[in-house]
C-alpha positions in Angstrom: -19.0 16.7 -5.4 -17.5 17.9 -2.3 -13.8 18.7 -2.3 -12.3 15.4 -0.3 -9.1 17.7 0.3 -10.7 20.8 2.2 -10.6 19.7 5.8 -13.2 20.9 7.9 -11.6 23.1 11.1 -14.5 22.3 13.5 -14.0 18.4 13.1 -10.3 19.0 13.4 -11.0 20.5 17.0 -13.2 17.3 17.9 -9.8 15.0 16.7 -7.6 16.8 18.7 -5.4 18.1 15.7 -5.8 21.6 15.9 -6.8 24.6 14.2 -3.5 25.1 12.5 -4.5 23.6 9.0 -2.8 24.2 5.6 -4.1 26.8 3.4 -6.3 24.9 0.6 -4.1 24.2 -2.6 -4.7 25.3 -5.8 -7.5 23.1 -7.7 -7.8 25.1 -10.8 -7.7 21.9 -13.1 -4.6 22.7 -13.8 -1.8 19.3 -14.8 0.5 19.1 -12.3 4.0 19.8 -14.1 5.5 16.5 -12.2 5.5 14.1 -9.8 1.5 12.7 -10.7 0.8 9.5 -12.5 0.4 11.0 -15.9 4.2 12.4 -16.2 5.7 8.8 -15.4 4.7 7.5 -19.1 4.2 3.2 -19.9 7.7 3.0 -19.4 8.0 4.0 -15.9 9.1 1.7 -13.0 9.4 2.1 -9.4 12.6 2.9 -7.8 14.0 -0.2 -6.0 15.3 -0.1 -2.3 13.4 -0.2 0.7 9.9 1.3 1.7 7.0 0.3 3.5 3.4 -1.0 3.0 2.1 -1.8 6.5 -0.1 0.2 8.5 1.9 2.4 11.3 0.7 2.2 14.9 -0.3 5.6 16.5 -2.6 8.6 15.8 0.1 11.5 14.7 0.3 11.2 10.9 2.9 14.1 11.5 5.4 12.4 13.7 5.1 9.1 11.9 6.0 10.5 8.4 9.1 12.9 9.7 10.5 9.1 11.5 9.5 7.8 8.0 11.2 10.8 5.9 14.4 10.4 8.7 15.0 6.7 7.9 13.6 6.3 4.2 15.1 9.1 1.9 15.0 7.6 -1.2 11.9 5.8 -1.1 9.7 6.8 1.6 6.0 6.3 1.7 2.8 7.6 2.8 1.9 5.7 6.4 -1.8 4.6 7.1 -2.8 4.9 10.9 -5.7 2.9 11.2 -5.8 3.9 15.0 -7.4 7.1 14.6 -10.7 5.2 14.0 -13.3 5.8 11.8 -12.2 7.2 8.5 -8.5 6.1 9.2 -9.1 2.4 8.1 -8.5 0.8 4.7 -12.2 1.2 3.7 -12.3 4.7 5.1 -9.8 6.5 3.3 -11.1 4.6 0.0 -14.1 6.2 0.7 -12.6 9.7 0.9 -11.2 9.0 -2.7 -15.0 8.2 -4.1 -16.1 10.5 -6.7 -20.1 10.7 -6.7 -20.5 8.3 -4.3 -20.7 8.1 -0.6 -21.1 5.8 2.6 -21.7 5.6 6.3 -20.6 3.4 9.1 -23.1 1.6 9.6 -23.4 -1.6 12.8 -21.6 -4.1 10.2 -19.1 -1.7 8.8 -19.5 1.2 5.7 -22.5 0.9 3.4 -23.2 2.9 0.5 -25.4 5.7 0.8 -27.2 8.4 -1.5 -25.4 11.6 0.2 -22.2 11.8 2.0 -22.2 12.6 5.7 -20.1 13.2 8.9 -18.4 9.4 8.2 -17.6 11.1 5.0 -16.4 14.1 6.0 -13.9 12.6 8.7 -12.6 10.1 6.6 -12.2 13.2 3.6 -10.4 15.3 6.7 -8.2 13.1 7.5 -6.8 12.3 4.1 -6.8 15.7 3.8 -4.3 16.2 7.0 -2.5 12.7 5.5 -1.5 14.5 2.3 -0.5 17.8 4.6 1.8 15.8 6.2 3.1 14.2 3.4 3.9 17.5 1.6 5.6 19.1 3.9 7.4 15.7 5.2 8.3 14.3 2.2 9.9 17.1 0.2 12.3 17.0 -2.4 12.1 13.1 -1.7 12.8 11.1 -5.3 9.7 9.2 -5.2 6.8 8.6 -2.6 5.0 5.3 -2.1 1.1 5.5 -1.4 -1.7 3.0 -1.3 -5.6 2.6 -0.8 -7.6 -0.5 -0.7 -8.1 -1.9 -4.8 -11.4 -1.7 -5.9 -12.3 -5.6 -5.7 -11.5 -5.5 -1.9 -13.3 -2.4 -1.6 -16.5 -3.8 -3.2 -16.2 -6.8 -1.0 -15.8 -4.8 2.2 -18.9 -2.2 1.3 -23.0 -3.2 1.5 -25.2 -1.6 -0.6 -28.2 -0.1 0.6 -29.8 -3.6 1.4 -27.2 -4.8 3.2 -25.5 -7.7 0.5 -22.3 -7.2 -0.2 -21.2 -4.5 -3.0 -18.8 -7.9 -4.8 -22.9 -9.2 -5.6 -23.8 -6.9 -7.8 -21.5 -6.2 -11.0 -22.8 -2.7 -11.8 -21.9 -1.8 -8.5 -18.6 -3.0 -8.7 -18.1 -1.2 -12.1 -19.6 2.4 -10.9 -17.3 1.8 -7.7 -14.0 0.8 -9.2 -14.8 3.5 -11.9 -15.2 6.3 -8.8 -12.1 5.2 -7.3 -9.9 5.4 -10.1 -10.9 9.2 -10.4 -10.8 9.7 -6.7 -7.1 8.1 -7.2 -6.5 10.1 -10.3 -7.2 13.7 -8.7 -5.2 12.6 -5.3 -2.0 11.8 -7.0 -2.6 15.0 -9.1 -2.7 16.9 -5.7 0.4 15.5 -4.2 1.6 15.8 -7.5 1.3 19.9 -6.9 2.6 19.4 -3.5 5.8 17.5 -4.9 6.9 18.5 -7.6 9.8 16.6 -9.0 8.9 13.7 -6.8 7.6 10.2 -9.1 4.8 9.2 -7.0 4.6 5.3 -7.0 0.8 4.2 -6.1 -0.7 0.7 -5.4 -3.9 -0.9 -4.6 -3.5 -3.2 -1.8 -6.1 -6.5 -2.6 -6.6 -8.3 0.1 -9.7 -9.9 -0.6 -9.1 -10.5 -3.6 -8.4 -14.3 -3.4 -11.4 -14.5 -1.5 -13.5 -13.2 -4.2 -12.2 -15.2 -6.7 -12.8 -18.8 -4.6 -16.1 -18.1 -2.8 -15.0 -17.2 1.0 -16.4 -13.7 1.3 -18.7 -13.9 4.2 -21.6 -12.0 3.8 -22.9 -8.9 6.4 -24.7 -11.5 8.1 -22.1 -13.3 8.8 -24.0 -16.8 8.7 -22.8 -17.3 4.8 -20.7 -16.9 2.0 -20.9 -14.8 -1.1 -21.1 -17.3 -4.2 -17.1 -17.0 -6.2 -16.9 -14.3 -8.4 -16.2 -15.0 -12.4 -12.3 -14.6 -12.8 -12.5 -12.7 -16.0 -15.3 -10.1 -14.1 -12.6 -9.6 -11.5 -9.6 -9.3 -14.1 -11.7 -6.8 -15.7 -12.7 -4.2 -12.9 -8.9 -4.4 -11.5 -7.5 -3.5 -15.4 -10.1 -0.8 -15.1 -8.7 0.6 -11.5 -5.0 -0.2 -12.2 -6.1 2.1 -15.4 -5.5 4.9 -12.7 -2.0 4.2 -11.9 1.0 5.0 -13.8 2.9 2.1 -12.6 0.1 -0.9 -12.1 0.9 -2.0 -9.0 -1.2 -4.8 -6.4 0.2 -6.2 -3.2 -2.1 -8.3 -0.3 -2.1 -11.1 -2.5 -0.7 -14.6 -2.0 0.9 -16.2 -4.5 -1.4 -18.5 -6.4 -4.8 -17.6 -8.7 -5.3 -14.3 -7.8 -1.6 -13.6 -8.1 -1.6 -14.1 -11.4 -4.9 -12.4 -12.1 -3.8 -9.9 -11.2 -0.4 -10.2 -13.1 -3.2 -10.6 -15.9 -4.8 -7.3 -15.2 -1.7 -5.5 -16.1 0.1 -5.3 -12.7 3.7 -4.6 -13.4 4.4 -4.2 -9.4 3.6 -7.3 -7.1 4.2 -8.3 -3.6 5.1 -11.2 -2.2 5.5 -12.0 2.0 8.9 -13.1 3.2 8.1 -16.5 4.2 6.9 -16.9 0.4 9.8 -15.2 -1.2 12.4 -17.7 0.9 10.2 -20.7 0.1 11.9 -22.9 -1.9 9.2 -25.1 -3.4 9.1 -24.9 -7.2 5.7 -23.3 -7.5 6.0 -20.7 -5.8 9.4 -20.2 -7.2 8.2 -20.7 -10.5 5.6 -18.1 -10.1 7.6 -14.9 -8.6 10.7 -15.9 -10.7 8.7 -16.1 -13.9 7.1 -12.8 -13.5 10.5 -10.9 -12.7 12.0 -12.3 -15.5 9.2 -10.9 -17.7 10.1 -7.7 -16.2 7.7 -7.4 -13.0 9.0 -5.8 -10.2 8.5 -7.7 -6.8 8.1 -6.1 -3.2 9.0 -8.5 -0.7 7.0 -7.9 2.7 10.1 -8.5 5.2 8.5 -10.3 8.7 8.1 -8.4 11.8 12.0 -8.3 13.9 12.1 -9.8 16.9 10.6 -8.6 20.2 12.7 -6.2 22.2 11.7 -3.7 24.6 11.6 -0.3 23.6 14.2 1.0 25.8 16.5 -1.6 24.1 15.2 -1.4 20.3 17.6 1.1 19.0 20.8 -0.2 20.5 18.9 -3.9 18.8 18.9 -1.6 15.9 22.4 -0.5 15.8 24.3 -4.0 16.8 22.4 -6.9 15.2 18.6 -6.2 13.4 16.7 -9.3 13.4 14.2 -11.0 11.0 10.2 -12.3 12.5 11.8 -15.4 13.3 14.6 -14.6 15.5 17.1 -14.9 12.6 20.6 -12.4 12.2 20.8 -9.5 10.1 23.3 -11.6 7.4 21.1 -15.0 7.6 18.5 -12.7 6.3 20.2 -11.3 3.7 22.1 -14.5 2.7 18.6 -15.8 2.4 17.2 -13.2 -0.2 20.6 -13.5 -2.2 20.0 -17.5 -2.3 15.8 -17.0 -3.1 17.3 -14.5 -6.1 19.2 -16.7 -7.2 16.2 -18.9 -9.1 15.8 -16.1 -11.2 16.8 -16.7 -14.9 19.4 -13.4 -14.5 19.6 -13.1 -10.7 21.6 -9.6 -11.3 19.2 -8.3 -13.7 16.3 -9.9 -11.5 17.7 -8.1 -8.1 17.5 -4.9 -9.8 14.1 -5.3 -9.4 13.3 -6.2 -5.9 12.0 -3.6 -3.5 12.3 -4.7 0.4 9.0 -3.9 2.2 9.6 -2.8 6.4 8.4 -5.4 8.5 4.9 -4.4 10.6 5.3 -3.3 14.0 3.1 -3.5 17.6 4.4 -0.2 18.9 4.8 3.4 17.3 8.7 3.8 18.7 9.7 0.0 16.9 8.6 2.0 13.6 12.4 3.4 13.2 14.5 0.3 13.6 11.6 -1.5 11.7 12.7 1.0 8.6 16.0 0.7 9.3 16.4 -3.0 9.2 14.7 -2.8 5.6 16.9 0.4 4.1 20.3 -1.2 5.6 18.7 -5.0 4.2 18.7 -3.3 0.7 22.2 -1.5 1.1 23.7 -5.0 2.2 22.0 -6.8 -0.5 22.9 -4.8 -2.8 27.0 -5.5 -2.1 27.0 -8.6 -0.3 29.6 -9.7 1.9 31.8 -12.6 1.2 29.6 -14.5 3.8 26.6 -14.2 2.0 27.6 -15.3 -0.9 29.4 -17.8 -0.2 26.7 -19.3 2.0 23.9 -18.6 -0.6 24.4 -21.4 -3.0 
């Protein structure tokens, strides 16, 4: 297998990143004494506070983790930049993780192939420069959030070699979900070396998963739909690729079915979006405020603030941060305070909500974006009279 964290210097020239790469880290085999998924034991939870799960708009993975590690000290997180291209996307960087098994991009997206190649070896190089950044950005940080695409969406998103979706064929979906977790394994044992000292807080992000589970998978073609997949074959191959995390963890997912498939799978860490969290109708209610009170954690995807233009975003920042729909800083947080509050212990419960930084447009919206999220959580966490008083 070829080493997914060597980058290669000649394709770094053709990216424009430069010749100046990290020396190779050790890869003796050796544990890592802290910081990867083995140390965190059963037990373990993630941190609460604020942190982010969106993709990050730009192409320099270095400036966008040093505004990251500037705004987010106790929580920061490992930023995707899908605008780099291929290798950069969700699929991509899942397949620099594969152990064993490789693709190519291919007209309709990645298919699997017998032998890696230069799709590969791109997508491996930039994961490679990610993790670069990420060590030397992220230092001394108490924990570090990172994510790749679960193994369900990844089989949906993949071909095989005849061009049908990889979600058709179930030992394809087993030897996939099975490479991942080991891809997953050995990267958080690298940043693990990298970090030491840090808990390193992983999560597959499921998109497709609903899909999957209720038949609306288009196939390559495009002109159909790939027949629903079994629930209890889906349960199974996420248990086996939440296997790899410390802390199971799954976010992408609406609440419904394949929320609570995957709360079935062993997922201790969920997500929610905002407008789900604030809605007020009993099942959804029922469903987050059931699983926190079993002891799941929640991450609640805050919307995207208000537009502003980027000469007036930081002063936006500093007076009044807004919500996706316009809303003040304290109507958002008297909304999460009155949402908690259907909880069974709303204290107990709000100890275990983590506040997701809305998505941006532009690369210089990413530090009030962060802000807005880290100064939600301090708020929240001491409310004003205000809030509570208008949160009944």
């Amino acid at each position: 297998m070829s080493d997914p964290f060597a980058p290669d210097p000649g394709l770094a020239a053709q990216l424009g990143l430069g010749p100046d790469l990290a020396p190779a880290p050790d890869r003796s085999g050796t544990p890592p004494t802290s910081g990867a998924a083995g140390d965190l034991g059963a037990g373990a939870r993630w941190p609460t506070g604020a942190t982010g799960l969106a993709p990050v708009r730009g192409t320099d993975i270095r400036a966008a983790c040093a505004v990251i590690a500037g705004e987010l000290t106790e929580l920061p997180f490992v930023p995707a930049l899908p605008d780099r291209g291929v290798g950069a996307d969700p699929v991509g960087r899942d397949v620099a993780l594969l152990v064993d098994l490789a693709a190519e991009v291919v007209p309709s997206g990645w298919r699997l192939t017998g032998r890696p190649g230069r799709d590969v070896q791109r997508a491996r190089d930039l994961l490679a420069w990610d993790l670069d950044a990420a060590g030397d950005s992220f230092a001394g940080a108490p924990a570090l959030v990172l994510g790749v695409r679960g193994p369900i969406s990844l089989a949906a998103s993949l071909e095989l070699a005849g061009g049908e979706r990889a979600i058709t064929d179930p030992g394809a979906v087993r030897d996939l979900t099975e490479s991942l977790a080991d891809g997953v394994r050995t990267m958080l044992a690298e940043l693990g070396r990298r970090l030491p000292g840090t808990q390193l807080c992983g999560y597959f992000d499921e998109p497709l998963l609903a899909a999957c589970l209720s038949g609306q998978i288009p196939t390559a073609s495009g002109f159909g739909t790939v027949r629903a997949v079994p629930a209890e074959r889906l349960q199974a191959w996420l248990t086996t690729g939440l296997a790899a995390l410390a802390v199971p963890a799954v976010t992408g997912i609406e609440i419904g079915p394949a929320w609570e498939l995957a709360r079935s799978a062993g997922a201790t860490v969920v997500s929610c979006s905002w407008p789900e969290f604030i809605q007020q109708s009993a099942a959804v209610v029922d469903r987050w405020a059931g699983a926190v009170s079993e002891g799941a954690q929640l991450i609640c995807q805050l919307d995207r603030p208000a537009a502003a233009a980027p000469s007036d975003r930081q002063s936006q920042q500093a007076a009044q941060p807004v919500d996706g729909s316009g809303s003040s800083f304290a109507a958002t947080g008297t909304a999460v305070l009155r949402s908690w509050r259907h909880a069974a212990d709303p204290e107990a419960a709000q100890r275990q909500l983590l506040l997701a930084a809305p998505p941006v447009q532009h690369s210089d919206a990413l530090a009030p974006a962060l802000a807005f999220a880290r100064r939600l959580v301090e708020a929240v966490g001491d409310p004003p009279a205000s809030w509570t008083d208008n949160s009944g």
